[in-house]
ChimeraX commands (.cxc) that place a marker at each C-alpha (Angstrom):
marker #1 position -35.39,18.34,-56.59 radius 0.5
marker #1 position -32.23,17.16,-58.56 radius 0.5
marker #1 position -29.17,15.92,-57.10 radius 0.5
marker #1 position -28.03,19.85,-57.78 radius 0.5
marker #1 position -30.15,20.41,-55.04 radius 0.5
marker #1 position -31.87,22.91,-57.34 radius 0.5
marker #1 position -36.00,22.56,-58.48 radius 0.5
marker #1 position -36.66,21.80,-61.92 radius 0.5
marker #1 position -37.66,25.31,-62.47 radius 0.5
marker #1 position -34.45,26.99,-61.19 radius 0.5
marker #1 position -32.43,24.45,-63.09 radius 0.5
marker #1 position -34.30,25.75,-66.06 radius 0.5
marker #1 position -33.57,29.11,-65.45 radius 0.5
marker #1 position -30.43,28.79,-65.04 radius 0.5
marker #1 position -29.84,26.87,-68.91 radius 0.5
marker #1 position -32.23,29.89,-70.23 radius 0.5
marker #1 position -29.80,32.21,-68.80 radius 0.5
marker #1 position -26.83,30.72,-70.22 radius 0.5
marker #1 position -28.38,29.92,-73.21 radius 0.5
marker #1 position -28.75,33.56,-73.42 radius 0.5
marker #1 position -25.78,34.80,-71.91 radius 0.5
marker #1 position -23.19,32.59,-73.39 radius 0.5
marker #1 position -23.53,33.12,-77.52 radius 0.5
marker #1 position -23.12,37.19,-76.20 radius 0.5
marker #1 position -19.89,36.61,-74.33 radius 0.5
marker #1 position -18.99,33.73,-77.59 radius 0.5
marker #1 position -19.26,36.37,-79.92 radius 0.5
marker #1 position -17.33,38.91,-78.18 radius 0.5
marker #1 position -15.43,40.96,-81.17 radius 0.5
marker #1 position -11.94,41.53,-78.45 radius 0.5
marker #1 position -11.08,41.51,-74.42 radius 0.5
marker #1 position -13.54,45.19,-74.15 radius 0.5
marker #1 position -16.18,43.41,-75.84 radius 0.5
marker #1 position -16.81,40.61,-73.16 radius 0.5
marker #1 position -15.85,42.94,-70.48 radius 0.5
marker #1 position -18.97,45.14,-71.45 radius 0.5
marker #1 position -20.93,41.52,-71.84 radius 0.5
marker #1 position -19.83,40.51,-68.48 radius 0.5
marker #1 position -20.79,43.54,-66.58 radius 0.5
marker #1 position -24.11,43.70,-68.39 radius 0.5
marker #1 position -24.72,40.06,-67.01 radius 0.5
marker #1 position -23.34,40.98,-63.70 radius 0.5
marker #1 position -25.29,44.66,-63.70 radius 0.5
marker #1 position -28.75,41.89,-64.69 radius 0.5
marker #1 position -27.79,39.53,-62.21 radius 0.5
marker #1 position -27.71,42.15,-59.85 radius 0.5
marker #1 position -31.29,43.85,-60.75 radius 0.5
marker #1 position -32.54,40.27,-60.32 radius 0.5
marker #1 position -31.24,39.81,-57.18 radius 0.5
marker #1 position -33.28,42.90,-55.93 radius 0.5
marker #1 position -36.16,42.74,-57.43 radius 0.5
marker #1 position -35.91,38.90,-55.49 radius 0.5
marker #1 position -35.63,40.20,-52.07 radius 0.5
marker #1 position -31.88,41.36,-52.08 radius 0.5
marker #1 position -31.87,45.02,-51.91 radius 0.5
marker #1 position -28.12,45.34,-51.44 radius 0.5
marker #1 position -27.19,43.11,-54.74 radius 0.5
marker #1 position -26.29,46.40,-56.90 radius 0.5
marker #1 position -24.16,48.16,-53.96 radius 0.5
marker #1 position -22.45,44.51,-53.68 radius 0.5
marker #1 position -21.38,44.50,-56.72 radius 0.5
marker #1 position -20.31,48.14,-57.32 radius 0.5
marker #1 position -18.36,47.06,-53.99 radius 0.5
marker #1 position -16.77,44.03,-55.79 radius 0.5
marker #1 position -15.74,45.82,-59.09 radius 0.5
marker #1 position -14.55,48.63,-57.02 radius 0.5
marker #1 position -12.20,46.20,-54.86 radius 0.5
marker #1 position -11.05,44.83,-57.87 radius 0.5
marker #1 position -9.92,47.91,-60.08 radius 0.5
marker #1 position -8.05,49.32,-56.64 radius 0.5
marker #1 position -6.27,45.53,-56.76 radius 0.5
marker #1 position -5.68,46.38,-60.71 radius 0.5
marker #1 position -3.87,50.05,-59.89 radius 0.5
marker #1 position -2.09,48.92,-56.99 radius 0.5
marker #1 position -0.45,46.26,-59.01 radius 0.5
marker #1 position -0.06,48.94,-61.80 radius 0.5
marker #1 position 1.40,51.59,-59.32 radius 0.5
marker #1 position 3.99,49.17,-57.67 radius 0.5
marker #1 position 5.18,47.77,-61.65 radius 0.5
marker #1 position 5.67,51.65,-62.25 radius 0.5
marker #1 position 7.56,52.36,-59.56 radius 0.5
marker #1 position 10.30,49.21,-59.92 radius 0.5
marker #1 position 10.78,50.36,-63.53 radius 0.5
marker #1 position 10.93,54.46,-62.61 radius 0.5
marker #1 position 14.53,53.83,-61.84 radius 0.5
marker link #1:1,2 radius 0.2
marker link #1:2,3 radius 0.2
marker link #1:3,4 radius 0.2
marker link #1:4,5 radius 0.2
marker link #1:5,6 radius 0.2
marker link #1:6,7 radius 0.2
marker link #1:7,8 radius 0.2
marker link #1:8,9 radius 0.2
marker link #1:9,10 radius 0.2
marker link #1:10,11 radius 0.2
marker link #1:11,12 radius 0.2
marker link #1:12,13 radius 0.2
marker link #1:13,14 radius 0.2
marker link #1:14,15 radius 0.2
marker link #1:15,16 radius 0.2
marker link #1:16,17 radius 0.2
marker link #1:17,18 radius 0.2
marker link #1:18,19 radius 0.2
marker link #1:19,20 radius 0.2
marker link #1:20,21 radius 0.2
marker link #1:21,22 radius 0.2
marker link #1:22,23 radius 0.2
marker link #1:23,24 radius 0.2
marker link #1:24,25 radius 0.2
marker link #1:25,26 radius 0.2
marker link #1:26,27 radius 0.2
marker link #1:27,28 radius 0.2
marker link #1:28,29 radius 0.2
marker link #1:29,30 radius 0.2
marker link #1:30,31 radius 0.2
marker link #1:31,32 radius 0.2
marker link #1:32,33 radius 0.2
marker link #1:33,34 radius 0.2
marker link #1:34,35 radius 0.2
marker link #1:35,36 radius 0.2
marker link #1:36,37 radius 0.2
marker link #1:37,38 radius 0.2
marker link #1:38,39 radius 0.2
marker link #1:39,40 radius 0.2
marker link #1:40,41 radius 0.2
marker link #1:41,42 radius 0.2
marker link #1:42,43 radius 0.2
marker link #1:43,44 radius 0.2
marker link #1:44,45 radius 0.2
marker link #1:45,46 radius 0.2
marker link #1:46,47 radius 0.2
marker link #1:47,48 radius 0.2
marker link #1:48,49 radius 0.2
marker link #1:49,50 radius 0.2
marker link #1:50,51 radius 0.2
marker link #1:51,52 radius 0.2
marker link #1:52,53 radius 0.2
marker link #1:53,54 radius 0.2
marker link #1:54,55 radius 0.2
marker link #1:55,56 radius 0.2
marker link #1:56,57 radius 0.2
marker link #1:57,58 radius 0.2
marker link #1:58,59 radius 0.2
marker link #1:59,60 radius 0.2
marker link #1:60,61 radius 0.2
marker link #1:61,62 radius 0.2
marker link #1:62,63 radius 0.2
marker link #1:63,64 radius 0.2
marker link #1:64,65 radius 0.2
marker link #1:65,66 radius 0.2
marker link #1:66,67 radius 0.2
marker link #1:67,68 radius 0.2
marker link #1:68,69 radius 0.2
marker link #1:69,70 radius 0.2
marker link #1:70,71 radius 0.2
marker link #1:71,72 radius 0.2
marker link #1:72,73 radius 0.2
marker link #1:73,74 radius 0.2
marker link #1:74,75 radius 0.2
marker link #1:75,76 radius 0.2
marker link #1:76,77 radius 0.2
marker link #1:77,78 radius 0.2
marker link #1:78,79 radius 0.2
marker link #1:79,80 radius 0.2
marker link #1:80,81 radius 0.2
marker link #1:81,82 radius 0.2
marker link #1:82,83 radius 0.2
marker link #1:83,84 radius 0.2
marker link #1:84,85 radius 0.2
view
């Protein structure tokens, strides 16, 4: 073990993941781009996860992106309203 507290092995998947994952999200032609990158990663991630003994990974994250666009419209809906005046 490392002072990571991570084995060799999952340190090394971890660099082969970003090694993979982080020219995509570099290259990234605008803001939708990575979006779509990012939520690929996450949407892997979560398959992963599963297959690895956590059978609730996808619904966690369908639960996280959900929570988050409901933050985004709030916001949106309370900007609309100060300006509806």
């Amino acid at each position: 073990m490392s002072g990571s507290g991570m084995s060799p092995e999952a340190l090394k998947r971890l660099r082969n993941l970003a090694a993979f994952w982080n020219p995509r999200m570099q290259a990234a032609t605008d803001d939708a781009d990575l979006a779509r990158i990012c939520f690929d990663r996450a949407k892997a991630a979560a398959k992963r996860a599963q297959k690895n003994g956590q059978p609730d990974a996808m619904h966690r994250l369908a639960e996280e992106l959900a929570r988050w666009a409901a933050d985004l419209e709030r916001a949106d809906a309370t900007r609309q309203g100060r300006h509806a005046a």
